[in-house]
C-alpha positions as CSV (number, residue, x, y, z in Angstrom):
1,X,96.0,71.7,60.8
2,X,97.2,74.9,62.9
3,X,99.2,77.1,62.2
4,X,99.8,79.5,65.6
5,X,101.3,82.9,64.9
6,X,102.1,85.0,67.8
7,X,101.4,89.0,66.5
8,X,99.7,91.9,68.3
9,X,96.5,90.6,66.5
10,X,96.4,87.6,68.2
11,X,98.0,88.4,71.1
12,X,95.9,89.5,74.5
13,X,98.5,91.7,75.9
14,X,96.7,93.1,79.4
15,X,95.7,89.5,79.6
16,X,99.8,88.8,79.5
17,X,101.0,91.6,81.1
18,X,98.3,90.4,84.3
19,X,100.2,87.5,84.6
20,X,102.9,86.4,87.5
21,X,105.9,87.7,86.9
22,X,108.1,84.7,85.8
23,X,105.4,83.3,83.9
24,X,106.6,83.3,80.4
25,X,103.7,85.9,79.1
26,X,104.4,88.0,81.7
27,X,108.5,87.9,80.7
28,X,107.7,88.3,77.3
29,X,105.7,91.3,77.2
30,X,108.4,92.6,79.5
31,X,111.2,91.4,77.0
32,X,109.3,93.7,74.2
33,X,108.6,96.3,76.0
34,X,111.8,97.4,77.9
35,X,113.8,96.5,74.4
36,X,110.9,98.3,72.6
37,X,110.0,96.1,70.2
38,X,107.1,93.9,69.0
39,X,106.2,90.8,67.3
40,X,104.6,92.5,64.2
41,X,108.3,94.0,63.4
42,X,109.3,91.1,61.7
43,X,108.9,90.7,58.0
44,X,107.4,88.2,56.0
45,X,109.5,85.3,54.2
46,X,110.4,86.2,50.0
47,X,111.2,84.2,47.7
48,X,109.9,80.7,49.5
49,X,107.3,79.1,47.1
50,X,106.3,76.5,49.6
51,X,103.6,77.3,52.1
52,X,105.1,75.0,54.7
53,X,108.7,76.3,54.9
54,X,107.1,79.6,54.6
55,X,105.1,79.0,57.8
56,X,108.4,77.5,59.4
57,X,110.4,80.5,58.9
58,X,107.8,83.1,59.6
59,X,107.8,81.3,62.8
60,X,111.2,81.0,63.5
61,X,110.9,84.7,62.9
62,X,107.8,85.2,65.5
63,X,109.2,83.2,68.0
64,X,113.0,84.5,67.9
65,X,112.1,87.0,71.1
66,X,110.6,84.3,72.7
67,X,113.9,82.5,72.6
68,X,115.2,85.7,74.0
69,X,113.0,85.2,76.9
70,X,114.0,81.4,77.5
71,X,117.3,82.0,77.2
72,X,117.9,85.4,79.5
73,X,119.6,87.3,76.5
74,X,119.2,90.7,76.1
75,X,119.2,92.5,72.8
76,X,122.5,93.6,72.7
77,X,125.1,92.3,70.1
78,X,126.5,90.0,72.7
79,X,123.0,89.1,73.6
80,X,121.8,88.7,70.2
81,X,124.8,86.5,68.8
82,X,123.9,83.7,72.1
83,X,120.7,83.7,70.7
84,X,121.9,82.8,67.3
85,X,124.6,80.3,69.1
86,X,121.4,78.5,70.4
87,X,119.5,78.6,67.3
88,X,122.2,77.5,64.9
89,X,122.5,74.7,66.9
90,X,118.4,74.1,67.2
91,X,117.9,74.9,63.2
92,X,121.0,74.6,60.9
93,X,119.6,77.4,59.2
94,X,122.5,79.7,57.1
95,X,121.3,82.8,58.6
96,X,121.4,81.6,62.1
97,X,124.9,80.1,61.3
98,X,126.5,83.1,59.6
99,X,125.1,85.2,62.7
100,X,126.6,83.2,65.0
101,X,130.0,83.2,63.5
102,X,130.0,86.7,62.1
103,X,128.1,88.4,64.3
104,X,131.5,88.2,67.4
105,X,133.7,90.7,65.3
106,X,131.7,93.3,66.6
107,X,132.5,92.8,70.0
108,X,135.1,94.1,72.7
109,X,137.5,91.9,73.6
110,X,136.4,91.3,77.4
111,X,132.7,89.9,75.6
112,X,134.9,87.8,73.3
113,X,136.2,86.3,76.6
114,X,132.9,85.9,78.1
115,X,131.2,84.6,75.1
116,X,133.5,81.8,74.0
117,X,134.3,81.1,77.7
118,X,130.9,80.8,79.2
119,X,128.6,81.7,76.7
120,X,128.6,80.0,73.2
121,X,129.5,77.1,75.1
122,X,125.9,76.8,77.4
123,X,124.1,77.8,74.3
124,X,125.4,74.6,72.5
125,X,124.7,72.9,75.6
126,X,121.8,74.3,75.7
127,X,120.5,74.0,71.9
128,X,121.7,70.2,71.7
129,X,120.1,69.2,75.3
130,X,116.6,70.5,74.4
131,X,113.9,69.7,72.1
132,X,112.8,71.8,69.0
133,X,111.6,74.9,70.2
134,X,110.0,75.6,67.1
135,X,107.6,73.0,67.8
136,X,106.4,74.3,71.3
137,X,102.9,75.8,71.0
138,X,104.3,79.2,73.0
139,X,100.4,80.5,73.5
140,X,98.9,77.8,74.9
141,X,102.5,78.0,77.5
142,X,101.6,82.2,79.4
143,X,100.8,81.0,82.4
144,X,103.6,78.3,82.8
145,X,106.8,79.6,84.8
146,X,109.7,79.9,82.7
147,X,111.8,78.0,84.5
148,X,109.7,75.1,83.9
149,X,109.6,75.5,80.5
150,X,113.3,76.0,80.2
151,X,113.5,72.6,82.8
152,X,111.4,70.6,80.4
153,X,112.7,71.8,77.0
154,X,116.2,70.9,78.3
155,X,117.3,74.5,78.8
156,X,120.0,74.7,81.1
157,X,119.7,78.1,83.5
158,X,121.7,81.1,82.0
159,X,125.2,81.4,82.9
């Protein structure tokens, strides 16, 4: 059984960074490098004694940027609590839960405006209109436009 993992080892990045841009290796390597960071920055799961939910949540973990990507969030705080929005929705997961509610009292009160106006409500659009995004195989998806992975997921376009 396979278990992908998307780090700089296993990742060709001049292949990705060749690609059209649009193409969802071509926006990823662009996501990590103008936010300066990288796949391998993401720590292992403690404390989970079962390999499988391991695996799940190193995953959630490796693919977290990538939802970035999809969802045409920067990683700002405003950015970064959409993402969880989405994810929350997708997973259940506390940590993606607690981020999502917590993670507002940080912002101004013009991106409270714009978040529970506009945004929170696409991303639950968003995460309850598309399929698991955990269970996408993301490397064998570079080439593919990410508009048309968004279309089939059930991603609607960005606000």
């Amino acid at each position: 059984r396979e278990r992908p993992r998307i780090r700089l080892s296993t990742l060709d990045m001049g292949r990705l960074q060749g690609l059209p841009d649009g193409s969802l290796g071509r926006e990823y390597v662009r996501f990590l490098e103008d936010n300066k960071v990288s796949p391998d920055t993401r720590m292992p799961p403690k404390f989970v004694d079962d390999e499988e939910l391991a695996y799940v949540i190193q995953r959630y973990r490796e693919v977290h940027d990538l939802m970035h990507t999809l969802l045409g969030m920067p990683t700002n705080m405003l950015g970064e609590v959409v993402v969880k929005w989405f994810e929350a929705i997708q997973t259940g997961l506390p940590m993606c839960v607690l981020g999502a509610a917590f993670g507002p009292v940080r912002l101004s009160t013009r991106k409270l405006q714009v978040l529970a106006t506009e945004l929170v409500p696409w991303a639950i659009r968003s995460g309850l209109n598309s399929s698991c995004v955990l269970n996408v195989y993301y490397e064998q998806r570079w080439e593919q436009p990410v508009e048309s992975l968004r279309e089939e997921l059930g991603i609607f376009p960005p606000p």
